[in-house]
ZAMI-572329 format. One record per residue: x, z, y of N, C-alpha, C in turn. Coordinates in pm, whole numbers, plus 50000, padded with zeros to 5 digits. Layout:
+-------+-------+-------+-------+-------+-------+-------+-------+-------+
:   n.x :   n.z :   n.y :  ca.x :  ca.z :  ca.y :   c.x :   c.z :   c.y :
+-------+-------+-------+-------+-------+-------+-------+-------+-------+
:     X :     Z :     Y :     X :     Z :     Y :     X :     Z :     Y :
...
+-------+-------+-------+-------+-------+-------+-------+-------+-------+
end
This chain:
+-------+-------+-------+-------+-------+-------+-------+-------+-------+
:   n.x :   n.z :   n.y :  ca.x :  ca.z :  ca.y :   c.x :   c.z :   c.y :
+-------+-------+-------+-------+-------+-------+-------+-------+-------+
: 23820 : 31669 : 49470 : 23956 : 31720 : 49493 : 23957 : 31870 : 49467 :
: 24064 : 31923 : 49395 : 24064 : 32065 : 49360 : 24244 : 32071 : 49411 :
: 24237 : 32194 : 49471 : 24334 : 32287 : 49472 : 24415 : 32410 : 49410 :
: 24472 : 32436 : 49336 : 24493 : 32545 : 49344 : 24636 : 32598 : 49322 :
: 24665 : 32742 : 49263 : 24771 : 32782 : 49290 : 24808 : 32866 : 49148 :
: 24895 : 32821 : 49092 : 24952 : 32879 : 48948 : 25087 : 32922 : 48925 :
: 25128 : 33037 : 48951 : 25259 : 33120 : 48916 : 25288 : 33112 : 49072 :
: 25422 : 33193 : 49062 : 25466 : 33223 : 49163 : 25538 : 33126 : 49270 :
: 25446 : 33117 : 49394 : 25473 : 33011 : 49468 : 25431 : 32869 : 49412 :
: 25390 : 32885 : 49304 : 25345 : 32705 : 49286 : 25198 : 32685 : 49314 :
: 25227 : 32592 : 49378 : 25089 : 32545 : 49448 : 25084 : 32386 : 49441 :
: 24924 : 32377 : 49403 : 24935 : 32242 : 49394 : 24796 : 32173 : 49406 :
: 24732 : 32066 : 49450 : 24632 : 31982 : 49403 : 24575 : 31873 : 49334 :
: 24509 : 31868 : 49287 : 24459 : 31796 : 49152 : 24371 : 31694 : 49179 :
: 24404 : 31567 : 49185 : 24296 : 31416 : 49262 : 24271 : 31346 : 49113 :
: 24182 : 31296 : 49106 : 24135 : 31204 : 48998 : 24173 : 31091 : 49074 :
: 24236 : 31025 : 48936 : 24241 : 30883 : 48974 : 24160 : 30787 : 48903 :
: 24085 : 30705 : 48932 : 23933 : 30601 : 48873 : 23898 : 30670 : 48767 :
: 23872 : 30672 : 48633 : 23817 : 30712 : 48530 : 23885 : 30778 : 48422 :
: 24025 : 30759 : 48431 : 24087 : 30834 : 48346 : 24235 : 30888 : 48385 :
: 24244 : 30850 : 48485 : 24406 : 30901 : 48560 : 24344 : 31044 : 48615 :
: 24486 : 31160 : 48659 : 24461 : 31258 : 48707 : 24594 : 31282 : 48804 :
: 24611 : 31334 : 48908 : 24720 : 31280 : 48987 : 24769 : 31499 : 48962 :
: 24847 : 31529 : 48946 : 24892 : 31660 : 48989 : 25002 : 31679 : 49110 :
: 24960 : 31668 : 49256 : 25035 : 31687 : 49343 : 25121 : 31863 : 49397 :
: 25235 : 31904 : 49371 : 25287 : 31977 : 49403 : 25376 : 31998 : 49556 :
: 25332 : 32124 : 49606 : 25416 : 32102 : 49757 : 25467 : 32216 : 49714 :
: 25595 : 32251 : 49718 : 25684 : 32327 : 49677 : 25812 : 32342 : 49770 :
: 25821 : 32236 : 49802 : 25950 : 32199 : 49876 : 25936 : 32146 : 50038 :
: 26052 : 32220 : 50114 : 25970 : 32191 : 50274 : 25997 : 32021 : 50244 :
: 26097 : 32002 : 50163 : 26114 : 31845 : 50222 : 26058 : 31742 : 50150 :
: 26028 : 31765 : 50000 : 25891 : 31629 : 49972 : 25787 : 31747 : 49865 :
: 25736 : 31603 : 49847 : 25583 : 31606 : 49724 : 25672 : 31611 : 49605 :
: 25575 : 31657 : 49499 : 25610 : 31581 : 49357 : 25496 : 31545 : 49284 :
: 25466 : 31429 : 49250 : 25376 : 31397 : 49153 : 25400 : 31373 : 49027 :
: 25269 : 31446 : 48943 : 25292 : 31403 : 48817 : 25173 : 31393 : 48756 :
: 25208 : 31293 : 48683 : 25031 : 31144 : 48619 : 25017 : 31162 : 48509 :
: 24882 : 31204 : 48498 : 24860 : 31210 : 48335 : 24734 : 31097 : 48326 :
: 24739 : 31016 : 48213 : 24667 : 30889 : 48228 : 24618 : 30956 : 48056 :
: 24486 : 30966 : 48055 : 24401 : 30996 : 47939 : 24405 : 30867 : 47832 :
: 24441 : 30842 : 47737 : 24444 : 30688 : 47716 : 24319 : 30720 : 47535 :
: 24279 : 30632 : 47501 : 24189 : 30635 : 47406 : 24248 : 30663 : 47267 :
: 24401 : 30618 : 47273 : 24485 : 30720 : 47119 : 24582 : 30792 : 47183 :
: 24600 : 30839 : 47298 : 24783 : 30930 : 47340 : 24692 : 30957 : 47464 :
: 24751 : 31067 : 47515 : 24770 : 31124 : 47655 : 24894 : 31080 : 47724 :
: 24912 : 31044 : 47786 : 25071 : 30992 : 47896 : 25068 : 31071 : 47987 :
: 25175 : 31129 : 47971 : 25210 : 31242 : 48082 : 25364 : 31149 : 48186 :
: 25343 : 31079 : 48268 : 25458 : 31038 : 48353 : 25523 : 31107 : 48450 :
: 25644 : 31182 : 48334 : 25782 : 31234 : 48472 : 25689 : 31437 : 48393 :
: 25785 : 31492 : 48426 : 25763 : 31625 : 48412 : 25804 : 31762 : 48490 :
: 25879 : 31693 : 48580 : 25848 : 31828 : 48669 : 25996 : 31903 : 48685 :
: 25971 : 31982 : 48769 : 26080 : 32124 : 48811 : 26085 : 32209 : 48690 :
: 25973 : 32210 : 48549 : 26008 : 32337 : 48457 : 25878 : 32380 : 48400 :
: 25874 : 32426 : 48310 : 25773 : 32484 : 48222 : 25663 : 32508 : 48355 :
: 25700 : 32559 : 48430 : 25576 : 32617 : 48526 : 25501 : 32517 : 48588 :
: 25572 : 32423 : 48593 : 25496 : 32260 : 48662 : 25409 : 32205 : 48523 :
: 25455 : 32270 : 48453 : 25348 : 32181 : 48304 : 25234 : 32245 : 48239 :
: 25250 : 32372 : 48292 : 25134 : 32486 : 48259 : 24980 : 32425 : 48294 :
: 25017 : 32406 : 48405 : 24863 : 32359 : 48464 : 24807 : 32220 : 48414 :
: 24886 : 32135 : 48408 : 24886 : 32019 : 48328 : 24838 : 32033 : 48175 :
: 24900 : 32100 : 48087 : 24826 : 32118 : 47990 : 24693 : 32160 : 47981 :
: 24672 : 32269 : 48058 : 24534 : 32351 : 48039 : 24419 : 32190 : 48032 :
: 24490 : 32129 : 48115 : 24376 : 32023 : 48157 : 24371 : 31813 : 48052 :
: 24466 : 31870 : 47932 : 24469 : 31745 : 47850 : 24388 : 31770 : 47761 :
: 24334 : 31728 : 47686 : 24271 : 31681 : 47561 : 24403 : 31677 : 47476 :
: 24360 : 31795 : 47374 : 24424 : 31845 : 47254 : 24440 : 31763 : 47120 :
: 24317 : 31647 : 47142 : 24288 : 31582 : 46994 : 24326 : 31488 : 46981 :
: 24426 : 31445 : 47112 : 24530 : 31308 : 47131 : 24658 : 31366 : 47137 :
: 24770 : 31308 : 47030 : 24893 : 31341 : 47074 : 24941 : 31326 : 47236 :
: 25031 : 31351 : 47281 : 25126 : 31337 : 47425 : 25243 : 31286 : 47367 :
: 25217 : 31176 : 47483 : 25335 : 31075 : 47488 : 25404 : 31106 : 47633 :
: 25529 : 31161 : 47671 : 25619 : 31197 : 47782 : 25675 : 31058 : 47806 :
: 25660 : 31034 : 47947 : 25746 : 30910 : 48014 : 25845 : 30941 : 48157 :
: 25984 : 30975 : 48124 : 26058 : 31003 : 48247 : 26057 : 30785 : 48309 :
: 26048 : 30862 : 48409 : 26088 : 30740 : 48474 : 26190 : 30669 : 48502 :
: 26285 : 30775 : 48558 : 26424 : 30775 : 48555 : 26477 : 30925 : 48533 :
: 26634 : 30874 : 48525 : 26698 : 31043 : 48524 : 26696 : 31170 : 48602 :
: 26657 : 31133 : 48762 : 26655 : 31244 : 48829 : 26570 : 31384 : 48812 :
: 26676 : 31512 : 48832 : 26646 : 31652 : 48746 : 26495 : 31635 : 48805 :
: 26400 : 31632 : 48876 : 26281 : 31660 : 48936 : 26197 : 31594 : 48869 :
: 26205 : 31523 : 48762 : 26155 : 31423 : 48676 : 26161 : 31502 : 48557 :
: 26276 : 31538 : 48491 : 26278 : 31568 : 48349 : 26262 : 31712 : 48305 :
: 26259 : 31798 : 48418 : 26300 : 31936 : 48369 : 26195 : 32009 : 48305 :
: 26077 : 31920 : 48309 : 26012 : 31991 : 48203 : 25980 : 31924 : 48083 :
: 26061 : 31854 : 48059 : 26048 : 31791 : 47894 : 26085 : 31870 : 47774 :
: 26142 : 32032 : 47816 : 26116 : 32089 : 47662 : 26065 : 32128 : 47678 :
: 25910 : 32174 : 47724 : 25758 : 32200 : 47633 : 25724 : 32048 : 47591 :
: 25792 : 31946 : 47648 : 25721 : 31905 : 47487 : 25833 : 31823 : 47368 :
: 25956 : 31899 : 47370 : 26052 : 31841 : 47271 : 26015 : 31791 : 47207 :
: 25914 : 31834 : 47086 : 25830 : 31823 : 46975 : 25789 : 31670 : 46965 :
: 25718 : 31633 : 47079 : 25635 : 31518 : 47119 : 25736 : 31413 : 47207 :
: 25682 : 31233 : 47170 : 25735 : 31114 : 47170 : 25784 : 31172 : 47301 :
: 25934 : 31158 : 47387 : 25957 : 31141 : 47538 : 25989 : 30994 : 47529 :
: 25945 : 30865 : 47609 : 26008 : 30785 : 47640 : 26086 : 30754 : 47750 :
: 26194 : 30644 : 47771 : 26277 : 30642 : 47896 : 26330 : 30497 : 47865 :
: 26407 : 30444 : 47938 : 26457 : 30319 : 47962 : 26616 : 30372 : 47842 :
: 26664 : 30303 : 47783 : 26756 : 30330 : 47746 : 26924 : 30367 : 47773 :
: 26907 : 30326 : 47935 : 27040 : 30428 : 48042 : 26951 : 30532 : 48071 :
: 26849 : 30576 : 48100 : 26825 : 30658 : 48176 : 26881 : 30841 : 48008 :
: 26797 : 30780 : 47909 : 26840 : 30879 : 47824 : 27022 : 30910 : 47831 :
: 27071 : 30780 : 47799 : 27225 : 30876 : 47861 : 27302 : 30896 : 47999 :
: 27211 : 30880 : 48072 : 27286 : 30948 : 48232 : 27209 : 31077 : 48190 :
: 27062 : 31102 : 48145 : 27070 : 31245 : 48168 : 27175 : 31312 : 48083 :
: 27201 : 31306 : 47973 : 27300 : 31353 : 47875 : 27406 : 31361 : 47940 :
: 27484 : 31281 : 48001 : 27592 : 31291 : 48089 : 27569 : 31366 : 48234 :
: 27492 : 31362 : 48287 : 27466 : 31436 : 48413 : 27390 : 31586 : 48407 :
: 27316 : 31621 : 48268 : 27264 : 31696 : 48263 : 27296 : 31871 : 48318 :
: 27453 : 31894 : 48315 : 27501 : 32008 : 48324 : 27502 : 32016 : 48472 :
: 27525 : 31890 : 48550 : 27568 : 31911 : 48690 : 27467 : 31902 : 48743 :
: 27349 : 31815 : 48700 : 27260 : 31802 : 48788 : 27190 : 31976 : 48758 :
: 27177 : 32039 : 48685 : 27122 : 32211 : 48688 : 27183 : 32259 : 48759 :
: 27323 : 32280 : 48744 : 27410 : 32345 : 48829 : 27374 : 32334 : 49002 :
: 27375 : 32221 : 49036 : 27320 : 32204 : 49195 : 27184 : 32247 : 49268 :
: 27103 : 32208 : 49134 : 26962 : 32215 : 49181 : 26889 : 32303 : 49134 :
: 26930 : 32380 : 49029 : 26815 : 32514 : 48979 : 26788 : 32576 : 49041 :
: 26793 : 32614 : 49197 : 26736 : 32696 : 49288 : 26604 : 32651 : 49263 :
: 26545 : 32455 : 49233 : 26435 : 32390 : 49262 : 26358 : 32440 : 49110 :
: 26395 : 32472 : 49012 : 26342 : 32499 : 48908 : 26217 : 32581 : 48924 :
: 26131 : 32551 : 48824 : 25999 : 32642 : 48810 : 25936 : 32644 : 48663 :
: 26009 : 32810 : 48626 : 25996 : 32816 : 48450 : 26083 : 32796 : 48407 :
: 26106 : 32814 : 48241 : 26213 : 32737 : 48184 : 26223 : 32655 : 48211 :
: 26370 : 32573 : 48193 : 26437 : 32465 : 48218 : 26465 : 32405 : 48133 :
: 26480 : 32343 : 48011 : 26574 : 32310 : 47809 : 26598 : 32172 : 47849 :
: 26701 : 32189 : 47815 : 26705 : 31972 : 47804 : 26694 : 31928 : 47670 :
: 26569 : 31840 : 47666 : 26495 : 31709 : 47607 : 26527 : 31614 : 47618 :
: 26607 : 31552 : 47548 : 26632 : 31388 : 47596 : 26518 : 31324 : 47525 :
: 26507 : 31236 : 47615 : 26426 : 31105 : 47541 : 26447 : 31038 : 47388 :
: 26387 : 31033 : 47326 : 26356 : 31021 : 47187 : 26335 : 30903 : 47128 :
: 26229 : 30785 : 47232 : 26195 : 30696 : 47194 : 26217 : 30567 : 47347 :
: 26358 : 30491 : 47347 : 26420 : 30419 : 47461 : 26386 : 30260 : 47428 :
: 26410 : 30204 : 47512 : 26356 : 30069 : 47506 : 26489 : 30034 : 47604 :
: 26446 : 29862 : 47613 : 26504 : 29777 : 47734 : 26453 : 29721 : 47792 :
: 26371 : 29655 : 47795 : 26287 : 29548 : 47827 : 26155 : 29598 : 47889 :
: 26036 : 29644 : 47741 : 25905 : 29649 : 47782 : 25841 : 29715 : 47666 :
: 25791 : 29805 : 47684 : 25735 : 29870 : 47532 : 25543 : 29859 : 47572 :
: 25465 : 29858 : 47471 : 25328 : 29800 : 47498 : 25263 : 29912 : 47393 :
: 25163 : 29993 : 47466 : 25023 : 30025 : 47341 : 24927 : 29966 : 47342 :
: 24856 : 29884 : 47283 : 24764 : 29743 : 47320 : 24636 : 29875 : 47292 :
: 24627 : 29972 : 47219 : 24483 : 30013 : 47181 : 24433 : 30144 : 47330 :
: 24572 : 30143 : 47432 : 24576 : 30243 : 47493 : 24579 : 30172 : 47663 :
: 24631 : 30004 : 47634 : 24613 : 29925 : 47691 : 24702 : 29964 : 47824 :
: 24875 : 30065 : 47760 : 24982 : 30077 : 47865 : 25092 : 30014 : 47837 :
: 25129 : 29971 : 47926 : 25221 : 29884 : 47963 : 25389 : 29974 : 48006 :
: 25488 : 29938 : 47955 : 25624 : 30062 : 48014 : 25704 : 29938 : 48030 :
: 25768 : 29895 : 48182 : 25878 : 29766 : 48194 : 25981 : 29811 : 48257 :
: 26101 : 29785 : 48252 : 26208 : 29792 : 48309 : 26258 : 29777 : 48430 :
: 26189 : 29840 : 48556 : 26211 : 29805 : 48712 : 26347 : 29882 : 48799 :
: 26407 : 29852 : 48722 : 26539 : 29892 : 48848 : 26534 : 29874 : 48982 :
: 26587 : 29990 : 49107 : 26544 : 30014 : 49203 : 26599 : 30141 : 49258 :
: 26501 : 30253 : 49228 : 26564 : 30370 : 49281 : 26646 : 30404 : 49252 :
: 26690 : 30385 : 49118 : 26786 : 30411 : 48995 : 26775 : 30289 : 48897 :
: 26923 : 30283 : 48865 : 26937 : 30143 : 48761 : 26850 : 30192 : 48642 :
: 26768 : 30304 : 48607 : 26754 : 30326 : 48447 : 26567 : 30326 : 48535 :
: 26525 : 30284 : 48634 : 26367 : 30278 : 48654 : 26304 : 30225 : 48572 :
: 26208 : 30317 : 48517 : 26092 : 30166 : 48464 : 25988 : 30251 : 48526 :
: 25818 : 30146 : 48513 : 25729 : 30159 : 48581 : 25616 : 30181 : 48450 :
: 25463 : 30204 : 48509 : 25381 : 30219 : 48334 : 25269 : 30170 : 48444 :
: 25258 : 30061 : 48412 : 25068 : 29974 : 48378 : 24973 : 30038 : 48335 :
: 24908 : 30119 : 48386 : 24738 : 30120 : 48336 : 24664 : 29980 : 48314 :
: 24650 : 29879 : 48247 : 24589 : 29761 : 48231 : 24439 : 29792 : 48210 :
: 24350 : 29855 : 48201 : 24242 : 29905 : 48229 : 24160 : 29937 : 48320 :
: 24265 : 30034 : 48386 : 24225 : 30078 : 48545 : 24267 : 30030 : 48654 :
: 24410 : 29932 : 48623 : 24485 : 29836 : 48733 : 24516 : 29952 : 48854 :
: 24607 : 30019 : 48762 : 24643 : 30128 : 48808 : 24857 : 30123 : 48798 :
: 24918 : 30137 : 48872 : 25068 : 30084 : 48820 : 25158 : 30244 : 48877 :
: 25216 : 30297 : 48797 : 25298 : 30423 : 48828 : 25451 : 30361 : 48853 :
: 25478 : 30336 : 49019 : 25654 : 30274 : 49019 : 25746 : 30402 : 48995 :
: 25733 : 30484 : 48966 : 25821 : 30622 : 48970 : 25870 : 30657 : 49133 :
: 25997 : 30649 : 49148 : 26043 : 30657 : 49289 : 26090 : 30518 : 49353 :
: 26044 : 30402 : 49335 : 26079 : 30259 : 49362 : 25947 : 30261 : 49498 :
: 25931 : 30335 : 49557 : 25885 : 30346 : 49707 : 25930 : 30468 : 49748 :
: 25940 : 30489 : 49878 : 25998 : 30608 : 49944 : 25895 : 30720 : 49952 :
: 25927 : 30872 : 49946 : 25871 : 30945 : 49940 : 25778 : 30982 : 50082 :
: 25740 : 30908 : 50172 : 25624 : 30907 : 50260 : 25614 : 30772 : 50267 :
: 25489 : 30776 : 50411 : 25463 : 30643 : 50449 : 25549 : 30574 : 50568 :
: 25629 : 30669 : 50590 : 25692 : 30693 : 50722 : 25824 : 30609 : 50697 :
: 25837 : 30646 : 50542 : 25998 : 30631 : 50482 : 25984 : 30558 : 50302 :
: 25907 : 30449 : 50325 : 25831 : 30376 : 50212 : 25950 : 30329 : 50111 :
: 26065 : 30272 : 50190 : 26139 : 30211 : 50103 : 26283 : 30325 : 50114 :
: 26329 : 30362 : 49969 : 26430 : 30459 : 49911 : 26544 : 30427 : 49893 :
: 26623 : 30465 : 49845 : 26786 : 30425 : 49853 : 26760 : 30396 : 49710 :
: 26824 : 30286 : 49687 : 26862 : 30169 : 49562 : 26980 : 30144 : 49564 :
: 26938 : 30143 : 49368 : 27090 : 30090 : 49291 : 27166 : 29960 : 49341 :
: 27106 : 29851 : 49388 : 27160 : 29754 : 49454 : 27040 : 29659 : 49439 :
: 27013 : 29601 : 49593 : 26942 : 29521 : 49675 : 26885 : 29423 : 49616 :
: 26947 : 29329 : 49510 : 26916 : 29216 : 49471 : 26832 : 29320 : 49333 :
: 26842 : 29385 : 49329 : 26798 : 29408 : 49157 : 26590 : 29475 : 49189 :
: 26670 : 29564 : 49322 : 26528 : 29618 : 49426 : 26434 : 29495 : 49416 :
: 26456 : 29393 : 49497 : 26351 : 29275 : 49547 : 26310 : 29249 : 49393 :
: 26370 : 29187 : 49303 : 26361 : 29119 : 49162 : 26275 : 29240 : 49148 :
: 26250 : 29326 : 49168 : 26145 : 29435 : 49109 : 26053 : 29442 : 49169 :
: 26059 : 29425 : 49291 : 25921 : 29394 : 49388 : 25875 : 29288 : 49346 :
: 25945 : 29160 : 49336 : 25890 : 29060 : 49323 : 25784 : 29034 : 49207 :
: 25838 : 29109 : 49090 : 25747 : 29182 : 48939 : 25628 : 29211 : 48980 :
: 25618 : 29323 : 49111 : 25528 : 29407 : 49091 : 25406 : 29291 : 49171 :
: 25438 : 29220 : 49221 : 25406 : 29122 : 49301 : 25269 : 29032 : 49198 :
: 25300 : 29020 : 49092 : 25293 : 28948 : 48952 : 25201 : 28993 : 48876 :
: 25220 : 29164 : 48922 : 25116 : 29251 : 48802 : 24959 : 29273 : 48860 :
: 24875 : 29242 : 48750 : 24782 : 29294 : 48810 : 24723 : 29456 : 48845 :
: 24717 : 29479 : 48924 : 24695 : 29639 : 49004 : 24660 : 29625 : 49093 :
: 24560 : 29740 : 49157 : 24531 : 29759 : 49274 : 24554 : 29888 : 49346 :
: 24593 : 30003 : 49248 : 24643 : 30144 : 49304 : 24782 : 30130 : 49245 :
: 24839 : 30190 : 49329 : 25006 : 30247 : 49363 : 25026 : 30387 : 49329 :
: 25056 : 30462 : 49204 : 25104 : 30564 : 49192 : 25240 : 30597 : 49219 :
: 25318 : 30723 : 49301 : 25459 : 30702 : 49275 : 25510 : 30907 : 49294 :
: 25639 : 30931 : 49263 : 25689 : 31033 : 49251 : 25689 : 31076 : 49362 :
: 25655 : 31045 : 49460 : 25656 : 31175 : 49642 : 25604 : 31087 : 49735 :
: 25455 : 31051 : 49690 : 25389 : 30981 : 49791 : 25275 : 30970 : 49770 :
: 25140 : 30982 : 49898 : 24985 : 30973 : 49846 : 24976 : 30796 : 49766 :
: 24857 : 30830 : 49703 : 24825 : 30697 : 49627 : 24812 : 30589 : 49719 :
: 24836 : 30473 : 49692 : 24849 : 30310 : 49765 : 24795 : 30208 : 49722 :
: 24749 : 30147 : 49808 : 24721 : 29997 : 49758 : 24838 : 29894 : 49699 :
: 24789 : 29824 : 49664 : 24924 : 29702 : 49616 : 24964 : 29659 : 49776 :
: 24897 : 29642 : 49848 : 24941 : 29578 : 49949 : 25096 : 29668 : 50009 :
: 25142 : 29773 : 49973 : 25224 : 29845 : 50004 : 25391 : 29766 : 49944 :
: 25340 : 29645 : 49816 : 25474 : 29617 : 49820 : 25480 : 29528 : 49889 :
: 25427 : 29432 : 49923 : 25384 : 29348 : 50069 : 25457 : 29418 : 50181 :
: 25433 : 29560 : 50206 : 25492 : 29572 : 50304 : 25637 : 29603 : 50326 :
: 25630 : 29632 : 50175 : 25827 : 29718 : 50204 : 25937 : 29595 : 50187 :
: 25859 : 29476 : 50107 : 25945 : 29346 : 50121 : 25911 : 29276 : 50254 :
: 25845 : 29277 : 50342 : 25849 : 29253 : 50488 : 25982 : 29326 : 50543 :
: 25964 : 29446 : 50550 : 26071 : 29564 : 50582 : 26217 : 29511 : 50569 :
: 26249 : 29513 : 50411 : 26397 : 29430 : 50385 : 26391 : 29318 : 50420 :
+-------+-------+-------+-------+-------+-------+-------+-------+-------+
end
């Protein structure tokens, strides 16, 4: 486990996850975490979700492998997710195919409210490369599916290697407060019930320490 602290006020720590995941946890904010996953893959780097702003991606880069393109995956639209997707305009962003136009449509208001939370430039990047369903790299062996939940535009990304599963914000940001406010109830469970299906044994998510699978076990007890 490494710690440390890069630009002003950002602070953060750095957990490996099994053999090729890297977890970048940020405490920034009195009221949550933010995580963001970079999964080393054998042709792309996957960077999942990007942050408050150029300054959340600084440290992240120093630490990718240069000789693999980057592949960007918002999870969903929320600003704490995307705002640092122009450092990498340039490079593939993927997203569910609502999630690219709610940010387009929400993009002005959601800055307006929340740039106090910003760190670094801010540019809006939309997503480049959208799906519906399920998009697959068989040589990279990731998986991107369509899990509505926190937001109707969720999807989730499979490590099939490491049996490793990133839900974005489709668990609550502690352990205290596991299950989050959803697009609607029936669409939530149908997504649990998925994750139910997949094989994994770690739980990555946007404002929460890492989990076992047994965690969706528990939040469908809960509802």
């Amino acid at each position: 486990m490494i710690t440390a602290e890069k630009g002003v006020g950002l602070i953060m720590k750095v957990q490996k996850v099994k053999n090729r995941g890297y977890l970048f946890t940020f405490y920034n904010s009195p009221d949550w975490d933010l995580n963001i996953h970079l999964i080393m893959g054998k042709k792309h780097n996957f960077l999942i979700d990007t942050g408050l702003g150029s300054l959340c991606m600084a440290p992240i880069i120093e630490n990718i492998d240069n000789s693999k393109p980057i592949i960007v995956i918002n999870t969903h639209y929320h600003w704490d997710h995307i705002w640092g997707n122009g450092v990498f305009k340039d490079s593939i962003i993927i997203s569910h195919k609502l999630c690219r136009e709610i940010i387009d449509s929400k993009w002005d208001d959601m800055l307006n409210k929340n740039k106090h939370y910003s760190y670094g430039d801010v540019e809006k990047a939309l997503p480049n490369l959208v799906f519906e369903k399920e998009l697959y790299f068989p040589e990279d062996k990731i998986r991107i599916i369509y899990t509505p939940g926190h937001t109707i535009d969720c999807i989730s990304v499979v490590d099939e290697e490491e049996k490793v599963i990133n839900v974005g914000d489709n668990i609550g940001d502690t352990i205290d407060g596991i299950v989050p406010d959803v697009c609607e109830k029936e669409l939530y469970v149908d997504t649990l019930l998925k994750y139910k299906e997949i094989d994994f044994n770690t739980c990555i998510s946007g404002h929460n320490v890492v989990l076992g699978k047994e965690i969706i076990e528990k939040i469908i007890k809960i509802l």
